[in-house]
C-alpha positions as CSV (number, residue, x, y, z in Angstrom):
1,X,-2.2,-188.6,-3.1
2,X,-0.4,-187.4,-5.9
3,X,-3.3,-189.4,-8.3
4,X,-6.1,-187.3,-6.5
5,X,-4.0,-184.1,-7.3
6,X,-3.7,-185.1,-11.0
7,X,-7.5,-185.7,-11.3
8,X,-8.0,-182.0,-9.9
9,X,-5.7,-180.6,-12.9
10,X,-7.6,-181.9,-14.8
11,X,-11.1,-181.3,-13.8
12,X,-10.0,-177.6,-13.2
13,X,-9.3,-177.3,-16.8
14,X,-12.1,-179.4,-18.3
15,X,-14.7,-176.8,-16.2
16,X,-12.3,-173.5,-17.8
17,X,-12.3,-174.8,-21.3
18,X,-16.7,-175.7,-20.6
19,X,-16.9,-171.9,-19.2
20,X,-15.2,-170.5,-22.2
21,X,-16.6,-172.0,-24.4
22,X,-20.4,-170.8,-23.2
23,X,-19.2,-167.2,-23.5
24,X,-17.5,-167.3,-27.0
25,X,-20.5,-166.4,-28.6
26,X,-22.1,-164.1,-26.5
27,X,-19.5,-161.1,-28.2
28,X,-21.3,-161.9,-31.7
29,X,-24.5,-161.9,-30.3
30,X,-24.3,-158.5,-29.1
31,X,-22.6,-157.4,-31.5
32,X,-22.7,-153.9,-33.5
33,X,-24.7,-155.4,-36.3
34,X,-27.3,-157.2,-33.5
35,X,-29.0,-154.5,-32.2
36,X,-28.8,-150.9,-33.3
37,X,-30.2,-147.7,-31.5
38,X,-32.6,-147.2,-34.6
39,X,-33.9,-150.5,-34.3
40,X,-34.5,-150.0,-30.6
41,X,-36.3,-146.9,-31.1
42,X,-38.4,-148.3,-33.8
43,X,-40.5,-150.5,-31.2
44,X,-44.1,-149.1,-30.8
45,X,-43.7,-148.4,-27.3
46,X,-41.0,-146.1,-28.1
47,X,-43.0,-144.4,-31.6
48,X,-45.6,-143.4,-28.9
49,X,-43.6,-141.9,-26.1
50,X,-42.0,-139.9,-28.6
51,X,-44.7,-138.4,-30.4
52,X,-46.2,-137.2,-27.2
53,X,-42.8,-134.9,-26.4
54,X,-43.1,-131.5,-27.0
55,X,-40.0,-130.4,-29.9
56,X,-38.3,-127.7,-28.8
57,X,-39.5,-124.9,-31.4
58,X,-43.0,-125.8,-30.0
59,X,-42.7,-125.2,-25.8
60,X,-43.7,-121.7,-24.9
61,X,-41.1,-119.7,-24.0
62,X,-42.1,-116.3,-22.1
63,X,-40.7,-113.1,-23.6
64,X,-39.6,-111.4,-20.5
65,X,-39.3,-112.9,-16.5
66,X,-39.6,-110.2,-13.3
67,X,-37.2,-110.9,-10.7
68,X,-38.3,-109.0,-7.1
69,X,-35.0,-108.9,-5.0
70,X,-37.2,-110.1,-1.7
71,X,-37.0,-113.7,0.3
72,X,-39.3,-116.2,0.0
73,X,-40.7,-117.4,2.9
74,X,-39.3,-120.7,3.9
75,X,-42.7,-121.7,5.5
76,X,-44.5,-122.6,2.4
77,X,-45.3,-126.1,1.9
78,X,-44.0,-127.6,-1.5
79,X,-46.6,-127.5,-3.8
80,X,-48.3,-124.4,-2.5
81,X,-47.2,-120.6,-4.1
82,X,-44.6,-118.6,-2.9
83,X,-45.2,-116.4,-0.3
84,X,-43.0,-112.8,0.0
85,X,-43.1,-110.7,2.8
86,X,-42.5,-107.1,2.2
87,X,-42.0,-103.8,5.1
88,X,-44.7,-100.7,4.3
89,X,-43.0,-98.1,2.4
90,X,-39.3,-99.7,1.7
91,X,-38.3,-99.8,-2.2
92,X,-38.5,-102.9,-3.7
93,X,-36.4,-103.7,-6.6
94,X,-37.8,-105.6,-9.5
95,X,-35.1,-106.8,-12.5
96,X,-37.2,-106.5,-16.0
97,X,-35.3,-108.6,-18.0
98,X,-35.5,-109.9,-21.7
99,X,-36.5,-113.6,-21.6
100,X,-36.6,-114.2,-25.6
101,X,-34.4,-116.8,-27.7
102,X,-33.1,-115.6,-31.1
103,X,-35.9,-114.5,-33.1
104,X,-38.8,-114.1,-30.8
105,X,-40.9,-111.6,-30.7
106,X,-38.7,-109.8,-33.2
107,X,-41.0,-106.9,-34.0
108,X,-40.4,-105.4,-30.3
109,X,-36.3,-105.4,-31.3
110,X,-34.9,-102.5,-31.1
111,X,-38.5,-100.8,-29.6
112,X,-39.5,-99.6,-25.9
113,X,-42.3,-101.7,-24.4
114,X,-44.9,-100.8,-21.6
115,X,-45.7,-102.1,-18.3
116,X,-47.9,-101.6,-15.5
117,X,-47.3,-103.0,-12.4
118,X,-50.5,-103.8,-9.8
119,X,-50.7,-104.2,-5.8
120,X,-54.3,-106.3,-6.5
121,X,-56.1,-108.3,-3.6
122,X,-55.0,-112.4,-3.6
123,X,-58.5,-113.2,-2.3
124,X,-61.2,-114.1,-4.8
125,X,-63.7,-112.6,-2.4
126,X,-61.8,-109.2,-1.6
127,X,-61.3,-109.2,-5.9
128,X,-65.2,-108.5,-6.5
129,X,-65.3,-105.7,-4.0
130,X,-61.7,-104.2,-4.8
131,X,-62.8,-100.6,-5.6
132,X,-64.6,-100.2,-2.3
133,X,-62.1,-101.5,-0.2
134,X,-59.9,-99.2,-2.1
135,X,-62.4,-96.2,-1.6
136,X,-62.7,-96.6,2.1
137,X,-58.6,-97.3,2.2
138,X,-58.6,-93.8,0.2
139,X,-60.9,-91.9,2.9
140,X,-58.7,-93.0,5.8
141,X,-55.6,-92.3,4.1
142,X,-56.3,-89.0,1.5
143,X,-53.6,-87.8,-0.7
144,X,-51.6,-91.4,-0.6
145,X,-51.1,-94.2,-2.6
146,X,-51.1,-98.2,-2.5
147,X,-48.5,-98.4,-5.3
148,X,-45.4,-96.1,-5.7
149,X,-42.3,-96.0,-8.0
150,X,-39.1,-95.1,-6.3
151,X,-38.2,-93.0,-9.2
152,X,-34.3,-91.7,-8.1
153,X,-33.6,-95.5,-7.3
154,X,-35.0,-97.3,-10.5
155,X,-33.0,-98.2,-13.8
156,X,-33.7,-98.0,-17.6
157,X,-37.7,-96.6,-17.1
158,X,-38.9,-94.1,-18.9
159,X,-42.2,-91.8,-19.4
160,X,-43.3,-93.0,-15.8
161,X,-46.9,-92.6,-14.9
162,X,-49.6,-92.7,-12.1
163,X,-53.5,-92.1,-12.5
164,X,-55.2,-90.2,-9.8
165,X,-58.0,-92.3,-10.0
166,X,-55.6,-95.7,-9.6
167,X,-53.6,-95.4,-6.7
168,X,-52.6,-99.1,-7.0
169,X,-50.9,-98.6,-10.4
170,X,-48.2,-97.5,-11.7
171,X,-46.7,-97.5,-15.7
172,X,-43.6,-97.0,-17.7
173,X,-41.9,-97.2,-21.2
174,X,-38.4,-99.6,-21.0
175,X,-36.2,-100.9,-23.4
176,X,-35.7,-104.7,-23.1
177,X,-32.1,-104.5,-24.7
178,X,-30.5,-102.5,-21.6
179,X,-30.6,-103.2,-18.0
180,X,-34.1,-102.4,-16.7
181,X,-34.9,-101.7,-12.4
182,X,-38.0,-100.8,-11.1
183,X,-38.2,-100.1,-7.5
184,X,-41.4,-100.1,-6.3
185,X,-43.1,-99.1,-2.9
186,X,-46.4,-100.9,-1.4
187,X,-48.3,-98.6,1.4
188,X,-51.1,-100.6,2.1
189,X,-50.8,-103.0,4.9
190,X,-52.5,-106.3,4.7
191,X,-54.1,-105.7,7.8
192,X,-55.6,-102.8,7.2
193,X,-58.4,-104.7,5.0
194,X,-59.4,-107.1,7.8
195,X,-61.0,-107.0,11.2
196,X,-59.0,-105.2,13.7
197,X,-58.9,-108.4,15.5
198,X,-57.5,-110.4,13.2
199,X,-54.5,-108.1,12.9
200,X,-50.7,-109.3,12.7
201,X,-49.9,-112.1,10.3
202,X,-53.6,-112.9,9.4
203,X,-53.7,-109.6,7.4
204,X,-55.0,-110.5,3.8
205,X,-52.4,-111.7,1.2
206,X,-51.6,-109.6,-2.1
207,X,-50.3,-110.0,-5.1
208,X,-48.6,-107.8,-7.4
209,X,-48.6,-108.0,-11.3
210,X,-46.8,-106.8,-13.8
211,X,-48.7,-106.6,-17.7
212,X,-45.9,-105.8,-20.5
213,X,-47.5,-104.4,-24.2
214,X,-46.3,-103.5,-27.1
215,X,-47.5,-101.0,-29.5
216,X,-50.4,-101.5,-32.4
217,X,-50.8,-99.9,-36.0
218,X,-51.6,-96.8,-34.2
219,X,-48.4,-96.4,-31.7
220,X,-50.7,-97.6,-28.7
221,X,-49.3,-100.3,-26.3
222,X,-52.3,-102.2,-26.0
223,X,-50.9,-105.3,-27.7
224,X,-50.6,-107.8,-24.6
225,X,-46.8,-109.7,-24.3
226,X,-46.6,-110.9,-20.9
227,X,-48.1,-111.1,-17.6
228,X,-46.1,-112.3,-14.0
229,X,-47.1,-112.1,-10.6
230,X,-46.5,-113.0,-7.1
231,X,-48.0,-113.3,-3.7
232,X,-47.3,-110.9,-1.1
233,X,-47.9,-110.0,2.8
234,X,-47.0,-106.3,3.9
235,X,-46.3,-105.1,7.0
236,X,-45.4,-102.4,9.0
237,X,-41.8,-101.0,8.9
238,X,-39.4,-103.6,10.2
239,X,-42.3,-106.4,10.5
240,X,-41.4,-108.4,7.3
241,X,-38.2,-109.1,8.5
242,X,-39.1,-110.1,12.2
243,X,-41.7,-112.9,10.3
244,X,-39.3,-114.2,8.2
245,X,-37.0,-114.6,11.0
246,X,-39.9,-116.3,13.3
247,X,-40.3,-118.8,9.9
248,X,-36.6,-119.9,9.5
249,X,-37.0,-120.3,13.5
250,X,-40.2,-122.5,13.0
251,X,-38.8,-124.3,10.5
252,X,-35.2,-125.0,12.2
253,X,-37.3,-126.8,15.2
254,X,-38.6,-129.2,12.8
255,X,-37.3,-132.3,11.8
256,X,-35.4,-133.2,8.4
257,X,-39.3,-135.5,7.8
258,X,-40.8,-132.5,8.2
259,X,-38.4,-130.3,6.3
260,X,-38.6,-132.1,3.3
261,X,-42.4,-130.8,2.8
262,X,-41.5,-127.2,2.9
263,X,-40.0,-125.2,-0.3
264,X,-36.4,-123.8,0.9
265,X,-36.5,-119.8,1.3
266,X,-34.7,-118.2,-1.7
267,X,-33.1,-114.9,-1.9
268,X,-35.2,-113.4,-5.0
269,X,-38.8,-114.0,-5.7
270,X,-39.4,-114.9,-9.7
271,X,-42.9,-113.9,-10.3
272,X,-44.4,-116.9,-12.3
273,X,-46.6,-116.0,-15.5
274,X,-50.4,-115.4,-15.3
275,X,-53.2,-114.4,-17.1
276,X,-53.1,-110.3,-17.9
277,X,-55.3,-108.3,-15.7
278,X,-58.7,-107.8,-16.9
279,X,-58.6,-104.0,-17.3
280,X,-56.6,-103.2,-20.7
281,X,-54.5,-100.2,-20.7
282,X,-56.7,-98.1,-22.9
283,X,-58.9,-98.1,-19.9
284,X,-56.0,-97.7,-17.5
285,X,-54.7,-94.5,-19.5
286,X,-58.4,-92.8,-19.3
287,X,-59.7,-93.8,-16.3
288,X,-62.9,-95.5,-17.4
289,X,-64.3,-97.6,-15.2
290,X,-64.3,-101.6,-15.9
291,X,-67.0,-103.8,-15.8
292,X,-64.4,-106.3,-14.3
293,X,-63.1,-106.5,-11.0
294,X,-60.6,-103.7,-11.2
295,X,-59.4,-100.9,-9.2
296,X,-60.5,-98.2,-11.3
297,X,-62.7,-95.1,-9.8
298,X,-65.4,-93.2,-12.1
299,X,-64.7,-90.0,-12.1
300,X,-65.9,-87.4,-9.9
301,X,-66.2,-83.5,-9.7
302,X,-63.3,-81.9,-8.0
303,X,-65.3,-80.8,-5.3
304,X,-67.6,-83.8,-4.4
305,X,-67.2,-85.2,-0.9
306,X,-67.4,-88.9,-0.5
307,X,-70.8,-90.4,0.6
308,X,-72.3,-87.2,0.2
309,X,-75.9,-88.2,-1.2
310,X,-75.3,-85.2,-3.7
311,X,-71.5,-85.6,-4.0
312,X,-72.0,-84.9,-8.1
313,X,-73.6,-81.2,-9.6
314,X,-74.4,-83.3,-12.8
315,X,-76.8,-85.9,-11.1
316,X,-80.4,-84.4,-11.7
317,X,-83.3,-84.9,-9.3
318,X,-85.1,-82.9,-6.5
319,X,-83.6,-81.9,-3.7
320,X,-86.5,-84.5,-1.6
321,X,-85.3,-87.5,-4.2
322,X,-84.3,-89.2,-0.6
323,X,-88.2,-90.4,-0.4
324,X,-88.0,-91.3,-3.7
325,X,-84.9,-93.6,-2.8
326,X,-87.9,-95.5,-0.5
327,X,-86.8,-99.0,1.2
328,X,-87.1,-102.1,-0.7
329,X,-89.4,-103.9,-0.8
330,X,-89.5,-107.8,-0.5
331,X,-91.5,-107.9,-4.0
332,X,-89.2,-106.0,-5.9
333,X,-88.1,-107.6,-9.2
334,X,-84.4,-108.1,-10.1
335,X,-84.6,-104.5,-12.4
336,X,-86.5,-102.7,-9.5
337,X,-83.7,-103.9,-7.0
338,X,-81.0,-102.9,-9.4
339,X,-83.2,-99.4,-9.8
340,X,-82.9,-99.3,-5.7
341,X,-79.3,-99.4,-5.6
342,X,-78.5,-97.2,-8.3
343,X,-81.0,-94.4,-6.5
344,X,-79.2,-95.5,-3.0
345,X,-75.5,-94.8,-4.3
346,X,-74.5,-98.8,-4.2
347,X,-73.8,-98.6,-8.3
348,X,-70.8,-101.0,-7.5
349,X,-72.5,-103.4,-6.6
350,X,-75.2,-104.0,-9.5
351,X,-73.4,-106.3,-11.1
352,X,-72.6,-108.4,-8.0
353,X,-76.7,-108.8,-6.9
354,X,-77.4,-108.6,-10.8
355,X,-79.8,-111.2,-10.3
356,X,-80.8,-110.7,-6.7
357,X,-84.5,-109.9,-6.3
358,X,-85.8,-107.7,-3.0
359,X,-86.9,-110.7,-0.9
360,X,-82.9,-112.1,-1.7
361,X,-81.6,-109.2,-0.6
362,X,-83.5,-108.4,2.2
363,X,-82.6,-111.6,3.5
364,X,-78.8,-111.0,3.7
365,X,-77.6,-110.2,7.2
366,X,-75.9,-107.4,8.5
367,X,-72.2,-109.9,9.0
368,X,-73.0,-111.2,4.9
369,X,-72.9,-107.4,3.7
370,X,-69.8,-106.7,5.4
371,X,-68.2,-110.1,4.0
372,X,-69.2,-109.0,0.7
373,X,-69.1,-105.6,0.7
374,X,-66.4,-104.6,3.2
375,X,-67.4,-103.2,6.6
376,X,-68.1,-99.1,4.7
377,X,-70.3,-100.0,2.4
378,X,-71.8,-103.3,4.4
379,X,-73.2,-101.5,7.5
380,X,-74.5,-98.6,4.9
381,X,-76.0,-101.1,2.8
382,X,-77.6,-103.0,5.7
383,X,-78.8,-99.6,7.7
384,X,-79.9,-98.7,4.0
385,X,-82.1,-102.0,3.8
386,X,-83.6,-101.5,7.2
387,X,-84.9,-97.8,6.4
388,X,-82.3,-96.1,8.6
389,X,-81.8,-92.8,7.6
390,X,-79.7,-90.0,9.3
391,X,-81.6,-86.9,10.2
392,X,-80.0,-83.9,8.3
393,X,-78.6,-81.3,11.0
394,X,-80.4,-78.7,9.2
395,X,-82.9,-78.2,6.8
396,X,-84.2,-75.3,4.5
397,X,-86.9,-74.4,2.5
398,X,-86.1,-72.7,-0.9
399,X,-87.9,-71.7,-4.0
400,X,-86.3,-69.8,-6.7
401,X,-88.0,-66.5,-7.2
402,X,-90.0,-65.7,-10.4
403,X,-89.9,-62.6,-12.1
404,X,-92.7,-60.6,-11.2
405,X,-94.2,-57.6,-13.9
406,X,-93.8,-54.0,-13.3
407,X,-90.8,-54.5,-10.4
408,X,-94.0,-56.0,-8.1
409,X,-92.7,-58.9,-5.8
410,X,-94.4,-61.3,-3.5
411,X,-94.1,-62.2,0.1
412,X,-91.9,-65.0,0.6
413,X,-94.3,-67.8,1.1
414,X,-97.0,-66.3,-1.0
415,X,-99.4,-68.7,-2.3
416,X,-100.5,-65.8,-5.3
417,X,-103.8,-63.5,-5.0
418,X,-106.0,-66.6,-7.1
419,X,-105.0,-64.8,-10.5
420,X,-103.2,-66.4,-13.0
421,X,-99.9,-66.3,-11.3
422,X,-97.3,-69.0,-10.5
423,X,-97.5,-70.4,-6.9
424,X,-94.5,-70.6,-5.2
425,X,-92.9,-74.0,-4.7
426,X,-90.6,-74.6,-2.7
427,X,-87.8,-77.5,-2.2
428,X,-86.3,-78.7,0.7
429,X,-82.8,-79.5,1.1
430,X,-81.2,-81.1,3.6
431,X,-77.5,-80.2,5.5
432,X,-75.4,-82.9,7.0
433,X,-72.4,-80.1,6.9
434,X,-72.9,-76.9,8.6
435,X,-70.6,-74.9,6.0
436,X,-71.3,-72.8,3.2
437,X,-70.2,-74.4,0.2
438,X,-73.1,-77.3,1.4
439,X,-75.4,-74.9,0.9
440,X,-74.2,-73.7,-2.9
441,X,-73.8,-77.8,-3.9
442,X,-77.3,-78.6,-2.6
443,X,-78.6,-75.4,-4.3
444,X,-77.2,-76.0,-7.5
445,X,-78.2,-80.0,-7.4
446,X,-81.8,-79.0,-6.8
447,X,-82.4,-76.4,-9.2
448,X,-79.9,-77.8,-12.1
449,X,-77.2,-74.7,-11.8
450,X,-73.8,-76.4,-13.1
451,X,-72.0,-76.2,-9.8
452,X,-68.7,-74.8,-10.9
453,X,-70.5,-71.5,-12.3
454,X,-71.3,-70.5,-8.9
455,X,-69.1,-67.9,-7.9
456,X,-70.7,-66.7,-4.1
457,X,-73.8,-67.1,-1.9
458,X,-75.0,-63.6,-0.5
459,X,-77.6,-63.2,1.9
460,X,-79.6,-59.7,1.6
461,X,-79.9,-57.8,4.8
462,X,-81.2,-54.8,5.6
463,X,-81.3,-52.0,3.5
464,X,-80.8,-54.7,0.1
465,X,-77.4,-55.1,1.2
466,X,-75.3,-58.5,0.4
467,X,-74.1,-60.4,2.9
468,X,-71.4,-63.2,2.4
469,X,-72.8,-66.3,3.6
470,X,-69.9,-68.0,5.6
471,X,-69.7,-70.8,7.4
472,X,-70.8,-69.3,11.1
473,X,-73.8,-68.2,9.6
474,X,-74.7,-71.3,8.1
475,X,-74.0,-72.7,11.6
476,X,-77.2,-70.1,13.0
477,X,-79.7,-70.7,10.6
478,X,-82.9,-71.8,11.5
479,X,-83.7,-75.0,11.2
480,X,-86.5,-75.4,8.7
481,X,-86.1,-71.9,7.6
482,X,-87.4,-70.7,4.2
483,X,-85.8,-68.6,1.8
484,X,-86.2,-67.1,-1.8
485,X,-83.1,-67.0,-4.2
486,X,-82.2,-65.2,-7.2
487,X,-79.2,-65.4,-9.5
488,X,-77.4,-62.7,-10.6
489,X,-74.3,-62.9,-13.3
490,X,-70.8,-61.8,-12.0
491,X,-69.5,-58.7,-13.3
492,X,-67.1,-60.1,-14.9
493,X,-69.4,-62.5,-16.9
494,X,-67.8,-65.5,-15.7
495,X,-70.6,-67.3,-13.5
496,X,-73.3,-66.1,-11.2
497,X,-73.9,-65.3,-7.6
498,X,-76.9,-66.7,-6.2
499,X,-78.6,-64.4,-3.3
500,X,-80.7,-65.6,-0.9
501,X,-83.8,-63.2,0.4
């Protein structure tokens, strides 16, 4: 027993001195002077992942970031952009802070910058056909605005700004060294540019921008620094909130799978950069309308009225140029089509059929029209198309009068005695407003007067007295009834009063 003990000593210590023995090397092997980090990174595998990393000095790095204090949704699948939902009219604030490392951008140090921020449309589709969407928002809400700054509540913003003729726009001057809040107000629901029947949380998604510049050679900020945006919903006062609370309820019922798919909700929304919006701020500053698909309004006379087929005194033509805006015909080139809608009031939307001929666009249906034109302009278009003209409520015959020798006048509606004189010719214009001022625009479209020169419309009675026309007697006239007119200059020389005989 005591032999089989003996031979397990030593058979124990044979197989430890063996083990040790197989390891005494491996310390040398590995050693310092084996393999070194810059031998490692020498392989080609490791030259080639290198050389494709980006050095530091070379990854863009944005000047500036826009923080909007407003929750994500937490219903947005992972890869998919945020998604913010906002309440109509509540302010908004957005953090303008300086983004840049030492030595960026240093020519902006110690300067103010400019930025405009945008309520635009998120659809592609709603994009091309932004200004008439805008229009028609306009006529059902006059005297507001998509976009406003809440001045009393906003931080560090300077020389604020807002064009008449943008009402989704809104610019200021800030200094990027101090603390910079801009709290902003949207007014525009998103379901205000869809179907009625589509309403609640289908209403069309926005986005709103924010385009930083810094001034030229000349002091202008029209050199572009940085663009950001976001994506938006807006609803009615108190909405927002009771849809982000139906998300986070959604989203509680699912499971943790499920959950994992879905970005979490955060408190702030970081707008993420974009491309800068296609109208520069030259163009924002004086209102001239963009070729690109933009919110900007050409101008129009103060006192034009919208969809008024003479809403401008500078546009020249006769008074009948409604036959001369004649329906399309199917074998009308692309230039007589584009000729057609300029003469029909659909200017907008040249560029959009730019290469439509008449048969293409006759062949559009009255629900492709409204998709691509909104429902306004879509049914006018169509009704347009298909010959449908309104009949004026009133119409009137009028011919300026001539001046006749020696104090001698002709009959209204005198043809002349066959001498030498000239026949009178009359136009015909045509009321779809029963009010007086109708009269004085249609007069002065028809017979070239500049509009704003006319002071008042008389009627002579009896006697050669001068009779105010008003609104009620506009309302009795005739229909079809003819009248000679004469201007006179204003006593004071400033304009002339036009009197009808």
């Amino acid at each position: 027993m005591a032999w089989v003990l003996k031979m397990d000593e030593v058979i124990e210590s044979g197989l430890v001195h063996d083990f040790d023995a197989s390891l005494s090397g491996i310390g040398q092997e590995l050693g310092a002077g084996a393999y070194s980090m810059s031998d490692v990174l020498a392989l080609p595998i490791f030259k080639q992942e290198d050389s494709s990393l980006p050095l530091d000095d070379e990854t863009k790095h944005p000047p500036f970031q826009y923080v909007m204090c407003a929750a994500t949704s937490p219903a947005v699948k992972l890869h998919d952009e945020t998604l913010t939902y906002l309440n109509q009219g509540q302010s908004y604030e957005i953090r303008m802070l300086d983004n840049r490392k030492m030595g960026d951008v240093p020519e902006i140090t110690g300067k103010l910058v400019k930025s405009i921020i945008r309520v635009v449309f998120h659809d592609r589709r709603l994009q091309y056909t932004e200004h008439q969407q805008l229009e028609g928002w306009k006529w059902n809400r006059p005297g507001d605005r998509l976009l406003d700054l809440d001045i009393p509540m906003s931080v560090g913003i300077i020389d604020t700004k807002t064009n008449p003729s943008q009402l989704n726009a809104v610019e200021f001057l800030w200094d990027p060294a101090k603390r910079t809040s801009a709290f902003i107000q949207v007014h525009c629901i998103s379901t205000e540019f869809t179907p009625r029947k589509h309403g609640g949380e289908k209403g069309v998604p926005f986005r709103i921008q924010v385009d930083t510049f810094k001034q030229n050679e000349n002091g202008e900020y029209t050199d572009h620094l940085h663009s950001a945006s976001c994506q938006i919903k807006v609803f009615k006062p108190k909405g927002a909130d009771r849809k982000q609370k139906t998300d986070r309820e959604k989203m509680e019922k699912r499971t943790a799978h499920e959950k994992e798919k879905y970005q979490p909700s955060y408190d702030t929304t970081v707008l993420t950069e974009c491309s800068p919006w296609p109208d520069t701020p030259t163009a924002y500053v004086n209102s001239s309308p963009s070729t690109a698909p933009t919110f900007t309004a050409p101008q129009q006379s103060a006192c034009s009225v919208p969809d008024s087929n003479s809403s401008s005194p500078n546009h020249q033509g006769d008074g009948v140029s409604q036959t001369s805006s004649e329906q399309l015909q199917p074998s009308a080139t692309i230039q007589e089509t584009q000729q057609w809608l300029l003469k029909n009031r659909f200017s907008s939307y040249t560029r959009l059929f730019s290469n439509f001929l008449g048969a293409d666009l006759l062949k559009l249906t009255k629900e492709d029209l409204v998709q691509i034109c909104g429902a306004a302009d879509g049914i006018r278009l169509y009704n347009s198309l298909k010959s449908r003209s309104v009949r004026p409520r009133l119409t009137l015959y009028v011919c300026r009068e001539q001046p006749a020798p020696q104090g001698q006048q002709q009959a209204a509606g005198g043809g002349g005695d066959g001498s030498a004189a000239t026949p009178y010719v009359y136009h015909a214009i045509y009321l779809e407003e029963m009010v007086a001022s109708e009269v004085a625009r249609k007069l002065a479209l028809v017979f070239n007067i500049p509009f704003h020169q006319i002071n008042q419309v008389y009627r002579q009675g009896p006697t050669g007295i001068h009779i105010l026309v008003s609104d009620q007697m506009v309302q009795n006239f005739q229909d079809e009834s003819c009248f000679l007119f004469s201007t006179v200059k204003a006593e004071n020389g400033g304009g002339v009063h036009i009197i009808l005989k």
